[in-house]
VMD Tcl script that builds the backbone (N, CA, C; Angstrom):
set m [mol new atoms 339]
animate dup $m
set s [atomselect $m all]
$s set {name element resname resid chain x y z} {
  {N N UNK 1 A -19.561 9.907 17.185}
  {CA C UNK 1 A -20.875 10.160 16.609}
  {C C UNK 1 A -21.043 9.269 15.390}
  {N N UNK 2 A -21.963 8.772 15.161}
  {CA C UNK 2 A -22.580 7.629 13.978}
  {C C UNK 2 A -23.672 8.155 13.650}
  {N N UNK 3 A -23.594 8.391 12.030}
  {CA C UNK 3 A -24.785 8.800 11.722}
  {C C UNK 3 A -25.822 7.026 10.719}
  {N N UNK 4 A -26.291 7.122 10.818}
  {CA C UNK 4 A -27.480 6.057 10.488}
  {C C UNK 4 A -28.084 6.627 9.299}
  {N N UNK 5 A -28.013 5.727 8.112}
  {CA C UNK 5 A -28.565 6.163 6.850}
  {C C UNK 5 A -29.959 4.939 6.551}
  {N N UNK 6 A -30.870 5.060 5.811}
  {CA C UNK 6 A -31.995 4.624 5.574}
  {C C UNK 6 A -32.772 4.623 4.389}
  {N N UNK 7 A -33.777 4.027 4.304}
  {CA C UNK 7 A -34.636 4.098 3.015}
  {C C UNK 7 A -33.999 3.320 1.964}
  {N N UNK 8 A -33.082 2.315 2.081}
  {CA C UNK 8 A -32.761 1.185 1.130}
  {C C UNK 8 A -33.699 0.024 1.115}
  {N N UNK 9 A -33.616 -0.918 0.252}
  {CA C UNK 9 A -34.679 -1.774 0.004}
  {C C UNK 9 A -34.262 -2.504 -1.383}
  {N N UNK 10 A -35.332 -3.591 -1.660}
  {CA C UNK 10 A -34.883 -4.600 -2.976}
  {C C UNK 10 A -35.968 -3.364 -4.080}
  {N N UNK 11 A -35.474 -3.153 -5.291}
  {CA C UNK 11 A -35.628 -2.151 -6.139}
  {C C UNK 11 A -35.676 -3.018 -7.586}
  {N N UNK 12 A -36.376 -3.342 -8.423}
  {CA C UNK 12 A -36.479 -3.660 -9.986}
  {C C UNK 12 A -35.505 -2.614 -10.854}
  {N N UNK 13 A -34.549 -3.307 -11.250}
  {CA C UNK 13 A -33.886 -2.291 -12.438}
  {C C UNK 13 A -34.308 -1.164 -13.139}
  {N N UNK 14 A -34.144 -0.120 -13.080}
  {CA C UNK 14 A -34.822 1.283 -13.867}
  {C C UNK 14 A -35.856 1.743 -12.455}
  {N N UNK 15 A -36.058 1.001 -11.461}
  {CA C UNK 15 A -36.692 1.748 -10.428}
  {C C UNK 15 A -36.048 2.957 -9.683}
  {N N UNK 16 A -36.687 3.545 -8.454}
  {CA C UNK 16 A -35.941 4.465 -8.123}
  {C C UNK 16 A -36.279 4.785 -6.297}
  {N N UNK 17 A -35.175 4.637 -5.663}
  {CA C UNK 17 A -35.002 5.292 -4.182}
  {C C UNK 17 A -34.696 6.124 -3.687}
  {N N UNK 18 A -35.257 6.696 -2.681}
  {CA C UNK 18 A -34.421 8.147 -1.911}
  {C C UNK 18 A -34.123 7.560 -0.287}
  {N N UNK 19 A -32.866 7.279 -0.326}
  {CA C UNK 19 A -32.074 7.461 0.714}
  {C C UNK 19 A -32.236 8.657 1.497}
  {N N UNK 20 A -31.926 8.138 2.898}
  {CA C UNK 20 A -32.002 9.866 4.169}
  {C C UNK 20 A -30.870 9.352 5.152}
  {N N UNK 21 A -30.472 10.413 5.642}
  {CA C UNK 21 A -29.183 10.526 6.746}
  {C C UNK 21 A -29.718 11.563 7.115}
  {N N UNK 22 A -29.964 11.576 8.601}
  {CA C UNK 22 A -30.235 12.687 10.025}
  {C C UNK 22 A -28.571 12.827 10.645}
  {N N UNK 23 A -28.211 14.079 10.918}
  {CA C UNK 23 A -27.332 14.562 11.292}
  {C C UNK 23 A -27.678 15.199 12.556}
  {N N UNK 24 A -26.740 15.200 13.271}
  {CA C UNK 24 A -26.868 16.536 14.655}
  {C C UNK 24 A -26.882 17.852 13.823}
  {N N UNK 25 A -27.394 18.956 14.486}
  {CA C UNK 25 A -27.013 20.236 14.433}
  {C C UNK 25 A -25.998 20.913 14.130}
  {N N UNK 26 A -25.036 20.292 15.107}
  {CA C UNK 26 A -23.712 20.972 15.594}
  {C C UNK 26 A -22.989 20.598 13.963}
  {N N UNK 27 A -22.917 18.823 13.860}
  {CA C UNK 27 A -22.783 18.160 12.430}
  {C C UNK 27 A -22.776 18.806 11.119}
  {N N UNK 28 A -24.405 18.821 10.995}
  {CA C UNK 28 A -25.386 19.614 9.736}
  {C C UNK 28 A -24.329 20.502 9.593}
  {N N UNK 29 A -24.164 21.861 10.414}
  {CA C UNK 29 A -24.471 23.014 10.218}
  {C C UNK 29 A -23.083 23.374 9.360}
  {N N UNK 30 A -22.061 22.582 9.928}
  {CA C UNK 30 A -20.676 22.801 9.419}
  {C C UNK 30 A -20.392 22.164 8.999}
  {N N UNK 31 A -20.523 21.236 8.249}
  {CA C UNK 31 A -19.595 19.956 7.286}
  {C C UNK 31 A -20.366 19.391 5.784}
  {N N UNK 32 A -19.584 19.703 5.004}
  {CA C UNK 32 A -19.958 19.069 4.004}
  {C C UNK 32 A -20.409 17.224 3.914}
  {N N UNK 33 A -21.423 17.193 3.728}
  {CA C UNK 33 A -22.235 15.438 4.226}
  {C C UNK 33 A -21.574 14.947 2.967}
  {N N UNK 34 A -21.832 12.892 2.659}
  {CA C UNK 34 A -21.410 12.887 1.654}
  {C C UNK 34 A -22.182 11.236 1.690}
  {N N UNK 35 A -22.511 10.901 0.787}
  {CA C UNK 35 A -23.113 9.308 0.685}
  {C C UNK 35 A -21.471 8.794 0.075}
  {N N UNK 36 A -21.596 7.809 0.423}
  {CA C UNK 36 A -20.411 6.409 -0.215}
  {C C UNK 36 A -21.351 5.301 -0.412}
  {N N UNK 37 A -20.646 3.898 -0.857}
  {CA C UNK 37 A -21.402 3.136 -1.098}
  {C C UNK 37 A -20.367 1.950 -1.006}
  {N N UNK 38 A -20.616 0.605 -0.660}
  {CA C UNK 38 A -19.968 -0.532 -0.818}
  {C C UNK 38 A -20.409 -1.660 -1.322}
  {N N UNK 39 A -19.968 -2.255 -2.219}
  {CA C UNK 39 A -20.582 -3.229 -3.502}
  {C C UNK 39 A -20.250 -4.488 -2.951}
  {N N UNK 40 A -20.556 -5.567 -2.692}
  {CA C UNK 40 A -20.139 -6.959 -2.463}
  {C C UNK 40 A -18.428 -7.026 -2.934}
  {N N UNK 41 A -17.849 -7.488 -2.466}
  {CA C UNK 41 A -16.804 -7.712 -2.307}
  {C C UNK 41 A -15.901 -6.743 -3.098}
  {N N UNK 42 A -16.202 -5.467 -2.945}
  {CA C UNK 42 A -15.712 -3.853 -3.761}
  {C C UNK 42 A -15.138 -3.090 -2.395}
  {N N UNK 43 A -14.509 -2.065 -2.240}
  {CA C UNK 43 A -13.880 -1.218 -1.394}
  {C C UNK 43 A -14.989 -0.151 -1.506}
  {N N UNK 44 A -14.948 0.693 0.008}
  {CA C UNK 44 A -16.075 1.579 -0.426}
  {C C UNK 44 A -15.785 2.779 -1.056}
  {N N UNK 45 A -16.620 3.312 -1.851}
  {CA C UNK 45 A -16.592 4.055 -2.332}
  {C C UNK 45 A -17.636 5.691 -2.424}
  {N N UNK 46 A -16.496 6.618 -2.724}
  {CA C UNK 46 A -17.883 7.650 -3.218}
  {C C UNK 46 A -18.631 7.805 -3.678}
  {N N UNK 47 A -19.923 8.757 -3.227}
  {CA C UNK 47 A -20.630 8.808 -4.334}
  {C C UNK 47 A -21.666 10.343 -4.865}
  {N N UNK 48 A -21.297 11.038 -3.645}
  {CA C UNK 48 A -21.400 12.391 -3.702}
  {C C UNK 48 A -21.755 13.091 -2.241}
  {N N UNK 49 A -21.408 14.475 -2.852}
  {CA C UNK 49 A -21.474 15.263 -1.957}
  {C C UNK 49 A -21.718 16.723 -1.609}
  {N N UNK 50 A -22.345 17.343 -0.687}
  {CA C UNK 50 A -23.339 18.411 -0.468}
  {C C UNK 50 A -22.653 19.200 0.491}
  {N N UNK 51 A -22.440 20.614 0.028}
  {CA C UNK 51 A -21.801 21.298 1.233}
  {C C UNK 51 A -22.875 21.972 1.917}
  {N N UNK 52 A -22.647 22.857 2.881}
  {CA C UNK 52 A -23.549 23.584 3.695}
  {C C UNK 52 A -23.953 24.721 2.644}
  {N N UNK 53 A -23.860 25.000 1.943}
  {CA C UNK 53 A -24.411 26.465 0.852}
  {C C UNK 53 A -25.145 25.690 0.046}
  {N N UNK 54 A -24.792 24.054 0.093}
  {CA C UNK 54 A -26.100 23.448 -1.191}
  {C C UNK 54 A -25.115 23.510 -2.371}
  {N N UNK 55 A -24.205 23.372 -2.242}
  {CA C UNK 55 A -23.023 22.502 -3.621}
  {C C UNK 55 A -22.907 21.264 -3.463}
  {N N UNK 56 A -23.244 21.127 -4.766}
  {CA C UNK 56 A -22.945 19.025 -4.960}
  {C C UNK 56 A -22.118 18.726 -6.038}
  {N N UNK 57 A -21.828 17.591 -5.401}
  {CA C UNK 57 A -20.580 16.388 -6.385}
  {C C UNK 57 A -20.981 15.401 -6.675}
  {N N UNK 58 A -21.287 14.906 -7.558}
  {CA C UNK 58 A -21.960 13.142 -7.779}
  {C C UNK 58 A -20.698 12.650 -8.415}
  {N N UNK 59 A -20.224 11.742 -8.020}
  {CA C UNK 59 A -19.436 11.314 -9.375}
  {C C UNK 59 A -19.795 10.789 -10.558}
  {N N UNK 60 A -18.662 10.924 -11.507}
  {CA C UNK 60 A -19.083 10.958 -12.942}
  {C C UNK 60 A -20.025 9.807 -13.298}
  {N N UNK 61 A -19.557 8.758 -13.151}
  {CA C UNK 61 A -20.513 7.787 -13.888}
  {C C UNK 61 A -22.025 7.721 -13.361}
  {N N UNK 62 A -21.889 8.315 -11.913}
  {CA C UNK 62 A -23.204 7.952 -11.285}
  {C C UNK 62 A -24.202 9.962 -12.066}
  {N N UNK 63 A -23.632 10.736 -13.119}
  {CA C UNK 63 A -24.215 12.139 -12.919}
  {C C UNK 63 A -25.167 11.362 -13.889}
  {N N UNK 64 A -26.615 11.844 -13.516}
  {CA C UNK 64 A -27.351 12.300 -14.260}
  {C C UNK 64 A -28.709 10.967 -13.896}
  {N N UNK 65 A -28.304 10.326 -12.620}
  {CA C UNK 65 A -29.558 9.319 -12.130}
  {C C UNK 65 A -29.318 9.898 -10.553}
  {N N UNK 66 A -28.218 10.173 -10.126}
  {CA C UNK 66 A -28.061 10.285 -8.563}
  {C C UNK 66 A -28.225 11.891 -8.292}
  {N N UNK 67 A -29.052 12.380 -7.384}
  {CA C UNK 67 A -29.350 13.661 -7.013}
  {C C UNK 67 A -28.667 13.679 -5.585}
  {N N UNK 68 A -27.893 14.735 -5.072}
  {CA C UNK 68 A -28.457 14.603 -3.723}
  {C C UNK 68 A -28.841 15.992 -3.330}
  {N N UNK 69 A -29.116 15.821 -1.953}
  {CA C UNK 69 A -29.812 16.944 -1.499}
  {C C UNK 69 A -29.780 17.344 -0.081}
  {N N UNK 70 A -30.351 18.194 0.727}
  {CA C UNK 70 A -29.990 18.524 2.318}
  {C C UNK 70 A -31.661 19.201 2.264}
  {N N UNK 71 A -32.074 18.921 3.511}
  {CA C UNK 71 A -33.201 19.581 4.491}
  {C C UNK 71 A -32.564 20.442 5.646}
  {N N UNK 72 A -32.064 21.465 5.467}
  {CA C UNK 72 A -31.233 22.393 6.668}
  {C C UNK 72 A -32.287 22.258 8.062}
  {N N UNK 73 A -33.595 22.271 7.572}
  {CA C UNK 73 A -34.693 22.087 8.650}
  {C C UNK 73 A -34.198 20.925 9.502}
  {N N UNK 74 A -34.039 19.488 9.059}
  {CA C UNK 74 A -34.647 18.437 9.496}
  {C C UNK 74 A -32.993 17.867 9.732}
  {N N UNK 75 A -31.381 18.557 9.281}
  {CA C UNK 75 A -30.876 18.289 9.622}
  {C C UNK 75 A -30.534 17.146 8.858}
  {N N UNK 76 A -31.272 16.998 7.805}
  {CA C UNK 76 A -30.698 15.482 6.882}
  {C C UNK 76 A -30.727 15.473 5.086}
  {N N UNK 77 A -29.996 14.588 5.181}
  {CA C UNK 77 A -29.469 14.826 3.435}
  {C C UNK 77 A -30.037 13.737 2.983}
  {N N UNK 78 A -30.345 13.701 1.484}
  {CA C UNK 78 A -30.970 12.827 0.567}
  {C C UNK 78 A -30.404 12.200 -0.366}
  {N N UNK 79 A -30.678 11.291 -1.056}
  {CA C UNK 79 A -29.761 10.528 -1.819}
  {C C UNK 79 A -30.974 10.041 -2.859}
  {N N UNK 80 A -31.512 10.976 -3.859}
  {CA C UNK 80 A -32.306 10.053 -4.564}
  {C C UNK 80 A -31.478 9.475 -5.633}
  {N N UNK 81 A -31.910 8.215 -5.985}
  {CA C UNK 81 A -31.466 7.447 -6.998}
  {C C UNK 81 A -32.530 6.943 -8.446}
  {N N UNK 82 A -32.599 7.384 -9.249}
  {CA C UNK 82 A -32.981 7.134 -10.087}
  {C C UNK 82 A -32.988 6.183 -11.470}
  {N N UNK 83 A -33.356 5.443 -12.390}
  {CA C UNK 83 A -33.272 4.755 -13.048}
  {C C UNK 83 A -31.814 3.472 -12.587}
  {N N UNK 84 A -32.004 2.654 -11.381}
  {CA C UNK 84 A -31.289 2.486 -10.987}
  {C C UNK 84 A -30.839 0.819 -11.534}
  {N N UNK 85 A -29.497 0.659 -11.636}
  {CA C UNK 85 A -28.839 -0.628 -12.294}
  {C C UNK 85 A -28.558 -1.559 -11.289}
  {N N UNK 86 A -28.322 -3.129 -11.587}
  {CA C UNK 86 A -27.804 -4.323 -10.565}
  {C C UNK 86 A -26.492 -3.882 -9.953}
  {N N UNK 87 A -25.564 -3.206 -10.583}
  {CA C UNK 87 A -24.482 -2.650 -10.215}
  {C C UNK 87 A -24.897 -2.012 -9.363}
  {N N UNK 88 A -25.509 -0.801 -9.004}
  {CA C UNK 88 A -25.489 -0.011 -7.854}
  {C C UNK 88 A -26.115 -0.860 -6.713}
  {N N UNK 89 A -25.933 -2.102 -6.694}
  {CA C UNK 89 A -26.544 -2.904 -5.440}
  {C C UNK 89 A -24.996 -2.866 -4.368}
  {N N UNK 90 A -25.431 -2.277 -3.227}
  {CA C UNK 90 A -24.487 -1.964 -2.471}
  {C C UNK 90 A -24.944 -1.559 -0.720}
  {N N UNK 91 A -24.255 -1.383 -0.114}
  {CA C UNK 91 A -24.641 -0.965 1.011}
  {C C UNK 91 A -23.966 0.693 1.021}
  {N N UNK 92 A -25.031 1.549 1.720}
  {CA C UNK 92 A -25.035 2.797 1.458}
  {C C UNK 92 A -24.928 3.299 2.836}
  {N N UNK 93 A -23.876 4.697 2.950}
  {CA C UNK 93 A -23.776 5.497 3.607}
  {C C UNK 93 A -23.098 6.713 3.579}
  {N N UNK 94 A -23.519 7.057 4.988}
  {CA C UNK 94 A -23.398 8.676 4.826}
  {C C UNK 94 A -22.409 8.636 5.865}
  {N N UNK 95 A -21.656 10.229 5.924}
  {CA C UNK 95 A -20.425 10.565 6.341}
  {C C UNK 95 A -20.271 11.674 6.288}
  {N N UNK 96 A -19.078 12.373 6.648}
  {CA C UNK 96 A -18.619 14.152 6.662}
  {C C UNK 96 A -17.999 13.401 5.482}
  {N N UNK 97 A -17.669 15.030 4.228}
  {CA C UNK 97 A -16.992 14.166 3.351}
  {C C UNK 97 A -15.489 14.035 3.829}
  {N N UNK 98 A -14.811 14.307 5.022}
  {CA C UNK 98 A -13.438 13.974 5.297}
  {C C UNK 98 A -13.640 12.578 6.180}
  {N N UNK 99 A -14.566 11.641 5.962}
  {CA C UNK 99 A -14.837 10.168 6.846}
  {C C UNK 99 A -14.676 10.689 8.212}
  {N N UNK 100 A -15.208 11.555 9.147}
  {CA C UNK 100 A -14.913 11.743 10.242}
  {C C UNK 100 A -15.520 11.295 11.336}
  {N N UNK 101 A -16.877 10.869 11.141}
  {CA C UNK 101 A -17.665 10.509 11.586}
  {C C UNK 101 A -17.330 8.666 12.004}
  {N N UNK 102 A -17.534 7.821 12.869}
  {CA C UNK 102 A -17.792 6.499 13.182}
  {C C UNK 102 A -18.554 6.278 12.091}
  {N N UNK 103 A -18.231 5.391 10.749}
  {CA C UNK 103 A -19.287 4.634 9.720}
  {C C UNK 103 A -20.412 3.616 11.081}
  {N N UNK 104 A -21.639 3.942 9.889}
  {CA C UNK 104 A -23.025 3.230 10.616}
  {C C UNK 104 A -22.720 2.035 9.938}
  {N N UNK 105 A -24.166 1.574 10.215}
  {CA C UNK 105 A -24.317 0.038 9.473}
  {C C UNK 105 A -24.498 0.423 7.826}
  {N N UNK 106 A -24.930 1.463 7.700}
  {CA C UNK 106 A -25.624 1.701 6.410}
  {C C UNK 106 A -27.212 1.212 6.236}
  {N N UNK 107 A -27.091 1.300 4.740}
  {CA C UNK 107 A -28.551 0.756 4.215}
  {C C UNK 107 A -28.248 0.205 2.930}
  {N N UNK 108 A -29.318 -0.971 2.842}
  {CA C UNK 108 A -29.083 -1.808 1.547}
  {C C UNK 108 A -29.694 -1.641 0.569}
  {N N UNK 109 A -29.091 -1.369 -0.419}
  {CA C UNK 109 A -29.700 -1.392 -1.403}
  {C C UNK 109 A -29.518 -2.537 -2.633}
  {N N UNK 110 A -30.684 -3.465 -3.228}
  {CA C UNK 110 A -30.548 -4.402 -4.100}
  {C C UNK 110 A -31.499 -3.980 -5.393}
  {N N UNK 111 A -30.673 -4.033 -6.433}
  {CA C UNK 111 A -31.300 -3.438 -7.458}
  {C C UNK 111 A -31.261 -5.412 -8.054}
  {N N UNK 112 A -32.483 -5.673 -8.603}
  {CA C UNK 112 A -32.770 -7.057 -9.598}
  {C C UNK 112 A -33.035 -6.741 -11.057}
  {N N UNK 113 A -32.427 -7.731 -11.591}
  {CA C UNK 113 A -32.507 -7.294 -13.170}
  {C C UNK 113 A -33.289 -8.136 -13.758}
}
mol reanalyze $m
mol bondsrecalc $m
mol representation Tube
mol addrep $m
């Protein structure tokens, strides 16, 4: 199973995006989701994560611009990004947070300064 993440794009510094990942059902219903991210020539990395009760983890440097979020309806989680830096230019995705899932292509995100 591959989940497909979206809503990346070229972004002006201090702008702001909301990322989406659609999950199956079966997926959604039981697994804590989780965005990562991979920076040009960086290893990928975390970047938070949402359990099924609606608990989240952002990591530290990213708390207090990165939200995320879940639609239990629609089966998909959110990734807004806020006041966003050239650094967070990366390719973005979503995952169970134990990587269980086949990684997608992601989505790009380019922040310009």
């Amino acid at each position: 199973v591959q989940l497909q993440a979206s809503g990346g794009g070229l972004v002006q510094a201090g702008g702001s995006l909301r990322l989406s990942c659609a999950a199956s059902a079966s997926i959604f219903s039981v697994a804590t989701m989780a965005w990562y991210r991979q920076a040009p020539g960086k290893q990928r990395e975390w970047v938070a994560l949402i359990g099924t009760r609606g608990n989240t983890n952002v990591a530290g440097a990213l708390r207090g611009r990165f939200t995320i979020s879940r639609d239990n309806a629609k089966n998909t989680i959110y990734l807004q990004m806020n006041n966003l830096r050239p650094e967070d230019t990366a390719v973005y995705y979503c995952n169970t947070v134990d990587e269980t899932l086949t990684w997608g292509q992601g989505t790009l995100v380019t922040v310009s300064s």
